[in-house]
DOLUM-514733 format. One record per residue (C-alpha): z, x, y; residue in one letter. Coordinates in steps of 0.02 Angstrom, whole numbers. Last residue first. Layout:
N
+--------+--------+--------+------+
|      z |      x |      y | code |
+--------+--------+--------+------+
|      Z |      X |      Y |    a |
...
+--------+--------+--------+------+
END
This chain:
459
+--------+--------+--------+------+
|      z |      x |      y | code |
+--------+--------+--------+------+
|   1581 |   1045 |    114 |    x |
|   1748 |   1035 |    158 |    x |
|   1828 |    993 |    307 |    x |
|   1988 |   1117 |    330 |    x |
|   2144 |   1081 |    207 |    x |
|   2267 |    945 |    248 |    x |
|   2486 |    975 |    271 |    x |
|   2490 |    840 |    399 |    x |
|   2310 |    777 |    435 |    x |
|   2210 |    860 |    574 |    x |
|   2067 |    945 |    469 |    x |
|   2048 |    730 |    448 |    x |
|   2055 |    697 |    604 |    x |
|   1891 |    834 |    639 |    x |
|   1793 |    766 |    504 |    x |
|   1836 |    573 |    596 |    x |
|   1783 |    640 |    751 |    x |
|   1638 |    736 |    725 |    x |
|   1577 |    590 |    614 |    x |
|   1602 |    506 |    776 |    x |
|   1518 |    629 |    896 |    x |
|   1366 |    632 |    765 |    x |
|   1349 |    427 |    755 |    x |
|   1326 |    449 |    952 |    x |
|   1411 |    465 |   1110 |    x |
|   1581 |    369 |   1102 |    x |
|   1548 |    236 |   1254 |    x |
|   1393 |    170 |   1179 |    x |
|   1494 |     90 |   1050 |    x |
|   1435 |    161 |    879 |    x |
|   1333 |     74 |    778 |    x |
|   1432 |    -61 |    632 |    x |
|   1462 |    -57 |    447 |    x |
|   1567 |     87 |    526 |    x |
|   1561 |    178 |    348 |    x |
|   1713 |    320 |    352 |    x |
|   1770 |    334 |    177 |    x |
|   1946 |    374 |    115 |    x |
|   1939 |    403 |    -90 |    x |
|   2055 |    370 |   -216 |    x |
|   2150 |    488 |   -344 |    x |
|   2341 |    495 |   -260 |    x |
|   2356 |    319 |   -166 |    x |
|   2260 |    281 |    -24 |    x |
|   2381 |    177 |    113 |    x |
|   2441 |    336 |    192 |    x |
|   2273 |    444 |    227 |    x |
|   2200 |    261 |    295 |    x |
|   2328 |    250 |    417 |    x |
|   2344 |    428 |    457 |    x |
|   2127 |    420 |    441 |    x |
|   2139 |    265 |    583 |    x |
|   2259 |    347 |    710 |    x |
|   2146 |    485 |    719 |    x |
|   1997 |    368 |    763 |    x |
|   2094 |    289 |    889 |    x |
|   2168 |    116 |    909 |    x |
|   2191 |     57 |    712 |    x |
|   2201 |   -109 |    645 |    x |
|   2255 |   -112 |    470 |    x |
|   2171 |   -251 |    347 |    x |
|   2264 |   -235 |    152 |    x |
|   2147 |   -433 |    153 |    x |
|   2242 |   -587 |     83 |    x |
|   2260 |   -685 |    -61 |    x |
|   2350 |   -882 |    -88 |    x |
|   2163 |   -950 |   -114 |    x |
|   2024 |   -822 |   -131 |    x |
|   1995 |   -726 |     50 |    x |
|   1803 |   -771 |    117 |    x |
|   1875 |   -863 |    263 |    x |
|   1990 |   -693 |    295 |    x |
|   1868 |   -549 |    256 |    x |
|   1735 |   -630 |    365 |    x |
|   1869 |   -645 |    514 |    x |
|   1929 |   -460 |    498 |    x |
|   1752 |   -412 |    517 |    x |
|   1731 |   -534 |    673 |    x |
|   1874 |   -465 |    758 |    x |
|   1859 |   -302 |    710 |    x |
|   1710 |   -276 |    828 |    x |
|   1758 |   -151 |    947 |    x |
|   1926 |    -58 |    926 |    x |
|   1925 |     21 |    721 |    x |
|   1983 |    -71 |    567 |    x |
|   2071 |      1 |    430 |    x |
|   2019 |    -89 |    253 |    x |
|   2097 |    -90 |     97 |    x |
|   1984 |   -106 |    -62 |    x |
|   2021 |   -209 |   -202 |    x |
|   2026 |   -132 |   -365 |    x |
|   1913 |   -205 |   -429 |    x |
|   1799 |   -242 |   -289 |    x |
|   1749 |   -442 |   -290 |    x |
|   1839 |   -488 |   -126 |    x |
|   1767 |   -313 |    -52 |    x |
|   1589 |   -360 |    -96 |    x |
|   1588 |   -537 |    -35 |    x |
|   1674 |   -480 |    132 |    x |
|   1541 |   -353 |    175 |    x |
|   1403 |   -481 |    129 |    x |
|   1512 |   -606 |    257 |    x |
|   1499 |   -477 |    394 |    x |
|   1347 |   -573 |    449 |    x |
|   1292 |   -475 |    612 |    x |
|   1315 |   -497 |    819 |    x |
|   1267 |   -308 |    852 |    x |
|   1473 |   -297 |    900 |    x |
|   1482 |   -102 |    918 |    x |
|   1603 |    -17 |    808 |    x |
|   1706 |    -34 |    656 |    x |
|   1761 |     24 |    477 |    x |
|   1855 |    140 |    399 |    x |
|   1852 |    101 |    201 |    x |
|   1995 |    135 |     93 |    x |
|   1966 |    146 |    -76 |    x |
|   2075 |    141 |   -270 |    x |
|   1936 |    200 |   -372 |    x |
|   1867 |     70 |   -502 |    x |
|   1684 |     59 |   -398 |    x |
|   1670 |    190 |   -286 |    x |
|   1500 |    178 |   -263 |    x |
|   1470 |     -7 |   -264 |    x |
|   1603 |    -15 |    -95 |    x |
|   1493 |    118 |    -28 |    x |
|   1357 |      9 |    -57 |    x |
|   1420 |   -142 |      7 |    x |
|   1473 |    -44 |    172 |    x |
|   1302 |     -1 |    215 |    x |
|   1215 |   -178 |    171 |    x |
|   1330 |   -229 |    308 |    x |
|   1234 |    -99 |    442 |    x |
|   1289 |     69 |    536 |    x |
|   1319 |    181 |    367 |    x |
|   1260 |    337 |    473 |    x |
|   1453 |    384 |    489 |    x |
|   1468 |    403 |    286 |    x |
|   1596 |    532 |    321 |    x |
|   1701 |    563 |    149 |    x |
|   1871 |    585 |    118 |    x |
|   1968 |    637 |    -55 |    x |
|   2149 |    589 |    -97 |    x |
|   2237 |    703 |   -214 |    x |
|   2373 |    748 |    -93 |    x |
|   2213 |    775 |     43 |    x |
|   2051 |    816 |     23 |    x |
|   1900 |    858 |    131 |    x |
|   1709 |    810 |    215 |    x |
|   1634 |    742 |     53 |    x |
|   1462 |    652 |    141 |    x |
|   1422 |    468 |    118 |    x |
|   1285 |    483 |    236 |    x |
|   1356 |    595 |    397 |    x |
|   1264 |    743 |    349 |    x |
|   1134 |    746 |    207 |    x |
|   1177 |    759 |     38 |    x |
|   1231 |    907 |    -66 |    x |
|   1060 |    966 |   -136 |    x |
|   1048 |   1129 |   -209 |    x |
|   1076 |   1071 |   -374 |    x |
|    934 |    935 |   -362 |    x |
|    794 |   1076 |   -360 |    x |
|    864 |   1169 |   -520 |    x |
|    866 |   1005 |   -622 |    x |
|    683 |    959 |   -563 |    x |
|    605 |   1119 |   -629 |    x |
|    686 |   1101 |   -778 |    x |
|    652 |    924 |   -803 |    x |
|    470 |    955 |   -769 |    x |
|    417 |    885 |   -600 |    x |
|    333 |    715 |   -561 |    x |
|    125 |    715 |   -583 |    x |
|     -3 |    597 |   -516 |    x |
|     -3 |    687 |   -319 |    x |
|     40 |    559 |   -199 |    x |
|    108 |    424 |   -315 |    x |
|    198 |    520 |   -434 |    x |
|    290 |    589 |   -290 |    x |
|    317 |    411 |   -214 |    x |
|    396 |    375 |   -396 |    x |
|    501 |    518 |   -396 |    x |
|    567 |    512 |   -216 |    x |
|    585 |    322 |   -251 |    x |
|    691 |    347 |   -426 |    x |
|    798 |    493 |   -326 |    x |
|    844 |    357 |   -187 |    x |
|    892 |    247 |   -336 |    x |
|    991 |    357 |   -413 |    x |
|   1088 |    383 |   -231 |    x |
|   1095 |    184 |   -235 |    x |
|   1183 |    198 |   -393 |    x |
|   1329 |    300 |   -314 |    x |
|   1401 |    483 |   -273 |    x |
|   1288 |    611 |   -243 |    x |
|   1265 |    774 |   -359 |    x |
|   1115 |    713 |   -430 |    x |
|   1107 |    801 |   -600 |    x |
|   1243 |    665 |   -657 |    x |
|   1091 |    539 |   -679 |    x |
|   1018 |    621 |   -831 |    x |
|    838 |    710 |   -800 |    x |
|    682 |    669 |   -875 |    x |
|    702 |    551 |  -1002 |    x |
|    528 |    454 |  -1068 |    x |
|    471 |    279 |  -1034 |    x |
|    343 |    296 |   -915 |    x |
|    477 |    419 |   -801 |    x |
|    653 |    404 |   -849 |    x |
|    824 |    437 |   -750 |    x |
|    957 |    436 |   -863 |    x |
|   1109 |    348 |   -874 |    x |
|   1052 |    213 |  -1010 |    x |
|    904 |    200 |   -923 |    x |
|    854 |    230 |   -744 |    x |
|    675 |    204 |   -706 |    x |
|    506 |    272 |   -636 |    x |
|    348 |    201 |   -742 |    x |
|    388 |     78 |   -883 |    x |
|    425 |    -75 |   -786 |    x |
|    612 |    -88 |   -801 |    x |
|    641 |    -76 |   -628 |    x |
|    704 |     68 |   -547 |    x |
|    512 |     81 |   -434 |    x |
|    411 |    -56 |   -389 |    x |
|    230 |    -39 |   -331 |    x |
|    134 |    -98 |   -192 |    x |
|    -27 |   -131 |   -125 |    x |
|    -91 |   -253 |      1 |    x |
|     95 |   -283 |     48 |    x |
|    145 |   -475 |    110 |    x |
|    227 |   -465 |    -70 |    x |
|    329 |   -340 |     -2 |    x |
|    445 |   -420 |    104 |    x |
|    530 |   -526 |    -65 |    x |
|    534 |   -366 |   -149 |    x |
|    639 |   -285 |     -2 |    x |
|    732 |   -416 |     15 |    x |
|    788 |   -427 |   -162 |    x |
|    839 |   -229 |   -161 |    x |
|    868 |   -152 |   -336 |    x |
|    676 |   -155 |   -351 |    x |
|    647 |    -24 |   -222 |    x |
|    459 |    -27 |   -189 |    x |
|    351 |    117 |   -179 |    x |
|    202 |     79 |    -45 |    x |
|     -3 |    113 |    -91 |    x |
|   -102 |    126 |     63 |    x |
|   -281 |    128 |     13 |    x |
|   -328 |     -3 |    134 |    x |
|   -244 |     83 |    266 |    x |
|   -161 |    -14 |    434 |    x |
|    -24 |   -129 |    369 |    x |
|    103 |      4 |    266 |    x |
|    210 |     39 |    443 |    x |
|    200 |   -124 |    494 |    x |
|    321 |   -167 |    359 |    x |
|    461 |   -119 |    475 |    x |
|    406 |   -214 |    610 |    x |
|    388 |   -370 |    519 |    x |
|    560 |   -331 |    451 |    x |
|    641 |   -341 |    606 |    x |
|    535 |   -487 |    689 |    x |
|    601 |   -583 |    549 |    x |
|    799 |   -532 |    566 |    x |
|    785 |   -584 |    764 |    x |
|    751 |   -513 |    916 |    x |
|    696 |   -332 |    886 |    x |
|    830 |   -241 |    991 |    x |
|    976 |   -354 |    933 |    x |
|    921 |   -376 |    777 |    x |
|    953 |   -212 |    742 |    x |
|   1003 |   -253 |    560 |    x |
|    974 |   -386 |    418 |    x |
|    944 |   -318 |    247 |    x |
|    814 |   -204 |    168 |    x |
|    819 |    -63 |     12 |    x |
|    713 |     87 |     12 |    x |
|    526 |     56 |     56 |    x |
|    412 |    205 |      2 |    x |
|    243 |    238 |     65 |    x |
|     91 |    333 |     24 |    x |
|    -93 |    342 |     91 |    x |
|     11 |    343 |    276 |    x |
|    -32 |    196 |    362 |    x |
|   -144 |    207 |    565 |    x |
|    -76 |     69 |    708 |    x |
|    100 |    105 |    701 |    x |
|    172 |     37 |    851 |    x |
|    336 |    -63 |    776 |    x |
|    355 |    101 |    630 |    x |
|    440 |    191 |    769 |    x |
|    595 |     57 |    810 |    x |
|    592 |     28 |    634 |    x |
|    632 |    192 |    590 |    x |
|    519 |    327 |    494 |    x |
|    551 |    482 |    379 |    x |
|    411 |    571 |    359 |    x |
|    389 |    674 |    200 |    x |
|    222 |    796 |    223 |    x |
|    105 |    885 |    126 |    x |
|     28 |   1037 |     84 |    x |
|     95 |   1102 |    233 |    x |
|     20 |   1216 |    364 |    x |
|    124 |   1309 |    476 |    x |
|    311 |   1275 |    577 |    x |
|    258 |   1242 |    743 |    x |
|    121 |   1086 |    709 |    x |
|    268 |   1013 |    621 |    x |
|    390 |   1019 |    791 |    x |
|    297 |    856 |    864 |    x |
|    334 |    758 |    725 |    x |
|    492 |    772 |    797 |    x |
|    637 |    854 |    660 |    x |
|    772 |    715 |    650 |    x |
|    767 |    632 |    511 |    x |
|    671 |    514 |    600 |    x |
|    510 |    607 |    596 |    x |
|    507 |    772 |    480 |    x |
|    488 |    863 |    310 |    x |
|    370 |    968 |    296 |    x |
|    318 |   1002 |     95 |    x |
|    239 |   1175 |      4 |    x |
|    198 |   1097 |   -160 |    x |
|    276 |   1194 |   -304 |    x |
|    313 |   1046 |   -413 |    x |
|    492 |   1063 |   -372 |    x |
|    475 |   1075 |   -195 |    x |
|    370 |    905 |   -193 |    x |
|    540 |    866 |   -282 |    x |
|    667 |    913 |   -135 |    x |
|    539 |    833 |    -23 |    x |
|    558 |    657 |    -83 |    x |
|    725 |    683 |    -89 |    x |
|    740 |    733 |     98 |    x |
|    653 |    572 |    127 |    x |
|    749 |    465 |    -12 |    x |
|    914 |    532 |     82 |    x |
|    861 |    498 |    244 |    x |
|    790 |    323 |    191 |    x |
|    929 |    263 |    106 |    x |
|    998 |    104 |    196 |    x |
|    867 |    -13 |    300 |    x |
|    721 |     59 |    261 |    x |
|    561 |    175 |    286 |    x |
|    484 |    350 |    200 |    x |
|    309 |    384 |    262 |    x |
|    234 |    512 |    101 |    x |
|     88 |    608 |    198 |    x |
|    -54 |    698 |    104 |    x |
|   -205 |    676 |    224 |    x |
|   -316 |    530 |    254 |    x |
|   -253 |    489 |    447 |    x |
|   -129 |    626 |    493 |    x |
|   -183 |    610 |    688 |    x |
|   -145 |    408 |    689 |    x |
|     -2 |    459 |    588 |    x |
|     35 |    584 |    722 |    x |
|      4 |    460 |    876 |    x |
|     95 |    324 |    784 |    x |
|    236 |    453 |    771 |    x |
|    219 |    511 |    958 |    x |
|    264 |    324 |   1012 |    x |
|    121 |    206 |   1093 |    x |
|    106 |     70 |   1250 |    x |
|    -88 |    101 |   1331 |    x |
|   -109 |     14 |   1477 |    x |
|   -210 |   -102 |   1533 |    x |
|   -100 |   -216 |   1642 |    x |
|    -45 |   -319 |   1501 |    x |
|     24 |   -168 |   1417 |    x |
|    113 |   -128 |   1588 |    x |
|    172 |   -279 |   1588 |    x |
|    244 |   -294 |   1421 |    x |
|    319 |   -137 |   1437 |    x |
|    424 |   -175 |   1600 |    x |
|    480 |   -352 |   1487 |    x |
|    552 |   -243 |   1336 |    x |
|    509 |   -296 |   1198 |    x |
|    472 |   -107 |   1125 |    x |
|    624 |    -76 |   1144 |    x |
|    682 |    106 |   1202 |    x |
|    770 |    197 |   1066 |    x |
|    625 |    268 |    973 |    x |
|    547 |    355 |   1128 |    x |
|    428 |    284 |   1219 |    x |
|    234 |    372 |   1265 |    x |
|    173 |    258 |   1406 |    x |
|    -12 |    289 |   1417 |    x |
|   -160 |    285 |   1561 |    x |
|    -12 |    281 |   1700 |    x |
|     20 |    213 |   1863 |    x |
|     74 |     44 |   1804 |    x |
|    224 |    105 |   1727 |    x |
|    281 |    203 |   1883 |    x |
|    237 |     48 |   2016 |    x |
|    297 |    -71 |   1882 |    x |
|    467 |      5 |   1868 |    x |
|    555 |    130 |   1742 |    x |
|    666 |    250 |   1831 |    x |
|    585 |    410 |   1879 |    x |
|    623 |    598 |   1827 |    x |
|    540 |    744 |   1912 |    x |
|    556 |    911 |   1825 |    x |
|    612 |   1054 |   1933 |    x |
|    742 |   1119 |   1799 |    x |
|    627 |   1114 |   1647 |    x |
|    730 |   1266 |   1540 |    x |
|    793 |   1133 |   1431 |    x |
|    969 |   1114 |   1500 |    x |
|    876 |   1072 |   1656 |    x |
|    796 |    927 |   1557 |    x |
|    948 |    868 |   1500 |    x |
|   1043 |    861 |   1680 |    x |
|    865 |    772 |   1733 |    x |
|    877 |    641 |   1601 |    x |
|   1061 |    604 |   1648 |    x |
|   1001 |    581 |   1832 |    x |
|    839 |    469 |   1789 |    x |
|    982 |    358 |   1673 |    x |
|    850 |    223 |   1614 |    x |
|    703 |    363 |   1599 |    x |
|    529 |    389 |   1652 |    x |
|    454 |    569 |   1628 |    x |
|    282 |    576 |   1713 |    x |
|    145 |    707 |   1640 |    x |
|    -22 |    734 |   1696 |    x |
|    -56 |    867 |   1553 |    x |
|    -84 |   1042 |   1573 |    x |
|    -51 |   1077 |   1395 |    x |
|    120 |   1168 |   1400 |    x |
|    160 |   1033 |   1506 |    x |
|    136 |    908 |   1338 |    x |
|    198 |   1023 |   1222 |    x |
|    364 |   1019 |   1345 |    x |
|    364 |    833 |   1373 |    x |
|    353 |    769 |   1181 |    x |
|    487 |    885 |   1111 |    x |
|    602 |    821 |   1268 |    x |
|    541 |    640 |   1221 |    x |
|    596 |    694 |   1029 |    x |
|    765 |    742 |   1080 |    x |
|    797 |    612 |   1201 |    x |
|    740 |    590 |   1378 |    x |
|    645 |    419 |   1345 |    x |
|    480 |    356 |   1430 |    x |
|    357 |    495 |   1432 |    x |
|    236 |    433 |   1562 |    x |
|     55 |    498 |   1533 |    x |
|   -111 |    510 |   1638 |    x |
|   -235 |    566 |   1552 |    x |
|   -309 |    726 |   1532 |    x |
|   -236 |    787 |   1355 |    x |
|   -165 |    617 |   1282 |    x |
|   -292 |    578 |   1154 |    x |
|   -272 |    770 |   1092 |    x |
|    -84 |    757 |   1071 |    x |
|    -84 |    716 |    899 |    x |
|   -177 |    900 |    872 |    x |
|   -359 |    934 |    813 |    x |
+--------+--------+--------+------+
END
């Protein structure tokens, strides 16, 4: 049986010309399919289509004589699921679903770990994976990573599968994975899911559906214990409970060492703890976690994932890292964590999502030694108005305000001394006008190479 079984001779919109609504149209084509591709931008759609190889395709803007023509509208990630043209379709009859609650739906019963989150969820998912690897399970690794779960059926049977999913996925999830981990939670998106509650309903909906469902917990995150107590079964992980830990800078599993914390080559404690929830999901799903050995070889292959907190190049002594994918407050606070007694300079800005920066001001006022800041066009204003109410008396924020991305690394490049660290974490999405988190780690990799007298990216 495949995920796309329940929409083989119905009538289907794909709503959404992205990467996994592309995925989506061609297997459903290749099926014979009544197939309808809906998109915002119908002439942007068609350009990426053609690019495809699906010249002649037909795309229509979204309207209630297209929606309400269909059986199912199929939406990609990015279109909200609040949106009015959806709720009248859905109250017309039809059927409003994404291709991961089709696969989950399709998955029901079998080995799937369903990785969600505010910050850490990439990394925990290709974690998760790294130490299925190192047990000798053969592991897919897909979903909001950004491999569609439409690609798996491609590559071969697994013995199980890491899926990483977003919010704006986990919303129509109507079938739970027999594992889940939730990474750590805070406020974000509330501009496409209406308010911070709504958001982490949504999220959560992802462990509702399976009575066996058993979700990993990060314990270092007080929203994300708070959330979970609405959970029918969960389970923390890097507390001191005995079962997956972090101990006197090792990473222990019911009680013993297993591996010290330097055998992650990733900066920070929230890395650790994206190791503790691979482990403890692991544990989870199969009732064993590798043998140190095993593990250590696994985790020296791993440099990180692009654009999350990622060494890019160096300097005069001052290193650079693209954390691009760091879109939210709780972002920024852990970079700040991670660097902890480094001199730092964070670049920051983007899109106003209308968010607390106070959380980001609270961790910069308490840094040691204080961080400097270079601001980006978009929404320094209300950064650079957190930092100053928060400021103790008779201090004030190193703030820079830069008008270009390669005007803000020869700011930042100048005001980190020999020894720091320059880290790109927007705290914020990128404005619609620059493309994508890719086109800006792009950007500040490719500012960097620019430097005066600086060596190509690394790593």
């Amino acid at each position: 049986m495949s995920a796309l079984d329940p929409l083989v001779g119905r009538r289907v919109a794909v709503w959404g010309a992205g990467g996994e609504g592309r995925a989506l149209g061609r297997a459903l084509l290749g099926s014979g399919t009544d197939v309808v591709f809906v998109d915002d931008d119908p002439e942007g759609a068609r350009r990426r289509l053609a690019g495809d190889g699906a010249p002649s395709i037909e795309v229509r803007a979204p309207s209630a004589r297209v929606l309400g023509a269909v059986d199912v509208i199929v939406r990609s990630p990015g279109v909200c699921r609040y949106r009015e043209e959806l709720r009248r379709a859905e109250a017309a009859g039809v059927t409003v679903t994404t291709m991961m609650a089709l696969w989950l739906a399709d998955n029901a019963g079998r080995p799937v770990i369903a990785v969600t989150g505010t910050k850490g969820k990439s990394t925990t998912s290709a974690l998760t994976a790294a130490v299925l690897r190192a047990l000798g399970v053969r592991v897919a690794l897909a979903g909001n990573i950004g491999v569609p779960v439409t690609d798996l059926e491609l590559e071969g049977p697994a013995e199980a599968t890491v899926v990483e999913v977003s919010s704006f996925q986990a919303v129509d999830v109507t079938t739970s994975p027999p594992v889940g981990v939730l990474t750590a939670l805070a406020p974000d998106h509330v501009d496409w899911h209406g308010s911070v509650e709504q958001y982490y309903r949504d999220k959560l909906n992802l462990f509702r559906h399976g009575e066996k469902t058993v979700v990993a917990v990060n314990a270092a995150s007080p929203v994300a214990l708070a959330q979970a107590v609405a959970l029918a079964r969960w389970v923390p992980y890097g507390a001191d409970d005995g079962a997956v830990g972090f101990r006197h800078g090792w990473v222990t599993v019911d009680g013993e060492r297993l591996v010290p914390g330097a055998a992650l080559p990733l900066a920070g404690r929230y890395n650790i703890d994206n190791l503790l929830g691979a482990l403890r999901a692991t544990q989870l799903l199969v009732g064993a976690v590798p043998s140190p050995g095993a593990l250590r070889r696994e985790l020296e292959g791993f440099t990180g994932l692009p654009s999350r907190c990622r060494r890019v190049g160096e300097q005069g002594g001052v290193e650079f890292f693209d954390d691009a994918l760091g879109s939210n407050p709780l972002a920024v606070g852990a970079v700040v964590d991670s660097f902890a007694g480094r001199p730092l300079t964070l670049v920051m800005g983007g899109a106003d999502r209308g968010l607390s920066y106070a959380p980001v001001a609270d961790a910069l006022w308490g840094a040691r030694p204080e961080p400097r800041v270079v601001l980006l066009p978009g929404n320094d204003a209300p950064i650079a108005a957190a930092l100053e109410a928060a400021a103790p008396r008779g201090r004030r924020a190193s703030v820079s305000q830069a008008t270009s991305m390669g005007d803000a690394v020869r700011l930042a490049a100048r005001a980190t001394p020999d020894g720091g660290a320059v880290v790109f974490c927007p705290g914020a999405p990128t404005p619609g006008a620059e493309g994508t988190y890719r086109d800006r780690s792009r950007a500040f990799i490719e500012a960097v190479g620019l430097l005066p007298g600086g060596p190509p990216p690394a790593g």
